[in-house]
C-alpha positions, 0 to 999 in steps of 0.5 A, a space after each residue: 332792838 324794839 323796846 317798849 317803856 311803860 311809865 310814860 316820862 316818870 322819873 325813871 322811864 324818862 331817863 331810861 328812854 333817853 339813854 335806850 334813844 342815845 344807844 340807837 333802840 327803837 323805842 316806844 313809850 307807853 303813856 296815858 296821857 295824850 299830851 305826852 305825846 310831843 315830849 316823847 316824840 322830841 326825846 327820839 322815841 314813839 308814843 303809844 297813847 293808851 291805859 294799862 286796863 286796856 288788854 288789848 292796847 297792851 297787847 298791840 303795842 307789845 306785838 313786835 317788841 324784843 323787850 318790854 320794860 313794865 311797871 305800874 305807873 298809878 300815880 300818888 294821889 290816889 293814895 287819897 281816893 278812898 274808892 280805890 284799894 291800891 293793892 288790888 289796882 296794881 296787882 290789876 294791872 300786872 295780871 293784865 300785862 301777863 295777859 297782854 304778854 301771852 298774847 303779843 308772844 314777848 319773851 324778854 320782860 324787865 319788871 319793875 318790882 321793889 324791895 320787899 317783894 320776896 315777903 308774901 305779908 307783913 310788907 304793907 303797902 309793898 304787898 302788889 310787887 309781891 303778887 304781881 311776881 307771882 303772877 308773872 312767874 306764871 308764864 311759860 319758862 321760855 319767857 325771861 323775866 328779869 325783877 328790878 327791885 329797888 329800895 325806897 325812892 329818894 323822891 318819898 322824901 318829899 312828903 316829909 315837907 309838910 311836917 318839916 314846915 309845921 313842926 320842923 320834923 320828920 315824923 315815922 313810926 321808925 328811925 335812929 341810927 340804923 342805916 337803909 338803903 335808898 335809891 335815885 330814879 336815875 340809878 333805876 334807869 341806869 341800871 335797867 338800861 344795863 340789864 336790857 343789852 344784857 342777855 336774858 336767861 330764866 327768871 332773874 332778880 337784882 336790887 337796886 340801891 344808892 346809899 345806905 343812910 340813916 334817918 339821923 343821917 337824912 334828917 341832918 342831910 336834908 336839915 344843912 340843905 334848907 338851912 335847918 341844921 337843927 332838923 330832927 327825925 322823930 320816931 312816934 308809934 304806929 298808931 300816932 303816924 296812922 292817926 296823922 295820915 288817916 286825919 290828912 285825907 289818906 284812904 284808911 287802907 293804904 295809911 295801914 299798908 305805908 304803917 306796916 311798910 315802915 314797921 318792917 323798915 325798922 325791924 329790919 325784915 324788909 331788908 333781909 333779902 336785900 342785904 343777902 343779894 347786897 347790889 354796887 350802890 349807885 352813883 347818886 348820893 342824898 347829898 346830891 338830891 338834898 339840892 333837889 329837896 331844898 328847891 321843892 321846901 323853897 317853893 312850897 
């Protein structure tokens, strides 16, 4: 099949277009960055150099394809920008991507959406996966959609690492011994490599997750892993935490949308779609990415 992956070579979409590659799919990635360009051609795959504002690049590229796997790949640093409103920008690219959809004519989509998604507010930072669903859910019904929607990505650990290096803590505005479902990047490929060679049908949702652990478990997990066993999860008011990443540099607006996403976290209303469509945890467990973890602290 002809495949599109949107993402360039991130931490899902690389993986993914390696296994699509090893199945004999002809694949194109889709990646902003020119210098990609060698790397994607290496792993068997096409590129196609251009930006998810550009409709009419999306269009061309999806023309052709039996499937497109789309996300939306703004990166974190823009967590930083103070002129840009992350909800707005990413729900951006989603309504360019229905367009370009209409126009290429592609009937079969795999969306990546997140936990969270089923919630119109109270969702934070989460709150583009929920419209950019509802966008998508406008296009014709001959068009299969099928909504990925992993939990928390392992890798949003790392920006536990400063607080861990200047006051040997995790700091969050939730935490104890409630058990939450994290997920591997590497699960996410996986699982949508298993949903693209299946049929389409409709609209269809599927959770993604790993391992269901607490943050007194994740403190101690990644604690053993530096060589910290007496790492500890402190829980601190919202306000505290939204202080702490206001005074980092954060924009205001999205410090808010991380401190409403937390607060949803630990009351538990994030989670209870989550846990009526309850997915097979994946094969990649924290203690496997602890290693990963303890590498990033060593060098930073």
């Amino acid at each position: 099949m002809k495949i599109i992956v949107t993402g360039s070579l991130g931490n899902i979409s690389k993986p993914l277009t390696k296994e699509l590659v090893s199945k004999g799919h002809s694949v194109t990635v889709v990646s902003t960055n020119t210098e990609r360009q060698p790397e994607i051609e290496a792993l068997g795959a096409k590129a196609a150099i251009g930006s998810m504002e550009n409709v009419d690049f999306l269009t061309k590229t999806f023309t052709g394809a039996d499937i497109v796997y789309a996300m939306e790949a703004l990166n974190a640093g823009v967590f930083f920008d103070h002129n840009i409103d992350f909800i707005e920008a990413n729900t951006q690219i989603g309504k360019n991507y229905k367009e370009a959809f209409e126009k290429s004519g592609v009937k079969n989509i795999v969306h990546l959406s997140s936990i969270g998604a089923h919630l119109p507010n109270g969702n934070g930072i989460l709150a583009f996966h929920y419209n950019i669903e509802q966008v998508l859910n406008e296009l014709p019904q001959d068009v299969s959609i099928k909504f990925m929607r992993p939990v928390g990505f392992y890798y949003n650990m790392y920006s536990f690492i400063p607080t861990i290096k200047s006051q040997n803590l995790i700091i969050q505005n939730y935490g104890g011994n409630e058990k939450e479902p994290w997920v591997s990047p590497l699960d996410i490929a996986s699982v949508i490599a298993e949903e693209i060679e299946k049929p389409f049908n409709g609209r269809e949702v599927r959770y993604i997750a790993s391992e269901e652990i607490s943050p007194n478990e994740i403190a101690k997990t990644l604690g053993e892993a530096i060589g910290n066993p007496e790492l500890k999860w402190l829980t601190v008011a919202d306000e505290d935490l939204l202080n702490g990443m206001i005074n980092a540099g954060m924009n205001p607006k999205t410090a808010e949308g991380f401190v409403e996403m937390n607060t949803a976290r630990g009351n538990g209303v994030l989670y209870e779609d989550y846990y009526k469509n309850r997915p097979v945890l994946g094969n990649v467990k924290v203690k496997d990415f602890a290693k990963d973890f303890a590498k990033l602290y060593q060098s930073s």
